[in-house]
N, C-alpha and C positions, 0 to 999 in steps of 0.2 A: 200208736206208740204208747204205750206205760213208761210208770215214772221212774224213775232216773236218777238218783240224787247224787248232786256234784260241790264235792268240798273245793272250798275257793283257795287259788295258788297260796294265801298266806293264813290258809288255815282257821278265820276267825269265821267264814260262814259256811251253812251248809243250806244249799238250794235245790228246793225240790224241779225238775225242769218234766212239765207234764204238756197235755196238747195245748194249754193258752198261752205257754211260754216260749220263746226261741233264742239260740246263741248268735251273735253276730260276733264278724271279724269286723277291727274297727282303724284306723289307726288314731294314735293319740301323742299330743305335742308336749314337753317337759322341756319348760323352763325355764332354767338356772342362770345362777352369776360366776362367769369364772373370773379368777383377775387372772393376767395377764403378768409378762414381765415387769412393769412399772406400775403391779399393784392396785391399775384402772379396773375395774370391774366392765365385765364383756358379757354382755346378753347373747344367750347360746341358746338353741333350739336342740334338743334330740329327739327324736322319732322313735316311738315304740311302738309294737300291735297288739291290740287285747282282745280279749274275749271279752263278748258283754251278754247276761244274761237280759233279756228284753219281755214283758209281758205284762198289763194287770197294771200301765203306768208307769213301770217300776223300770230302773236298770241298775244292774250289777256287775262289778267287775270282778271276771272271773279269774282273770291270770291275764301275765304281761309277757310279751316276746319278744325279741330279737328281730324277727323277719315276718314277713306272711304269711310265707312257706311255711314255717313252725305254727304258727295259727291255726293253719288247715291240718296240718297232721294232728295237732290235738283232736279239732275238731272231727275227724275222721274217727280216732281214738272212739270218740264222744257218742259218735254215730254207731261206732259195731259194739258200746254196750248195750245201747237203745235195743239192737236186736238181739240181745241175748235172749233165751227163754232155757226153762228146765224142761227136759225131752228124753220122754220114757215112748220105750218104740213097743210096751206091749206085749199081747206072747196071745198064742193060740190055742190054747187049753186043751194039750196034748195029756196034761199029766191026770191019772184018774181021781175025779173028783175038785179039779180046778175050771175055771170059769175063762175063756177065751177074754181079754181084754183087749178094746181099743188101743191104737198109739195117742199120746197126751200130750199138751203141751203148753207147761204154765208160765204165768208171769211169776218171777221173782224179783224181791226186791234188791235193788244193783244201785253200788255206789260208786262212783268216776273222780280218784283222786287228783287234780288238776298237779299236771309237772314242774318242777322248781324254771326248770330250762326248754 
């Protein structure tokens, strides 16, 4: 795999994701205070899924989801840039005084804007 570079859901990082790095799906706990009719303050849990960039010691939060399901389709996303390449098919040097060339196929560098939703 070649690198990849993935800007983070809110924009302030930009992560190079190469072979020592990987994304995980994670889920993660957000805990607030609601108050309530009578103003009491109520410990609430909500559930959300991220992406964490993981490698090198390090983790980073790449974007935040709704579901799991949404996770994976990012990260799906995430996966068919990884295989992108530039793909020239070449030619046969039909024409007089040209050179039969190979078909080719580079890496380019590709960048993965992480979804708001």
């Amino acid at each position: 795999m070649s690198e990849v570079y993935i800007r983070s859901q809110n924009k302030k990082g930009l992560f190079c994701l190469n072979n020592a790095m990987g994304i995980v799906c994670s889920r993660k706990e957000e805990r607030f205070i609601k108050f309530g009719d009578n103003n009491e303050p109520e410990k609430t849990k909500k559930e959300k899924h991220c992406l964490f960039l993981q490698g090198n010691g390090t983790q980073n939060e790449l974007g935040e989801y709704e579901s799991m399901e949404r996770c994976i389709e990012v990260l799906d996303e995430i996966e068919q840039k990884c295989g992108q390449y530039l793909y020239a098919a070449g030619s046969l040097g039909l024409m007089i005084g040209s050179e039969a060339m190979p078909p080719m196929a580079a890496v380019i560098p590709r960048v993965y804007q992480m979804p708001e939703k």
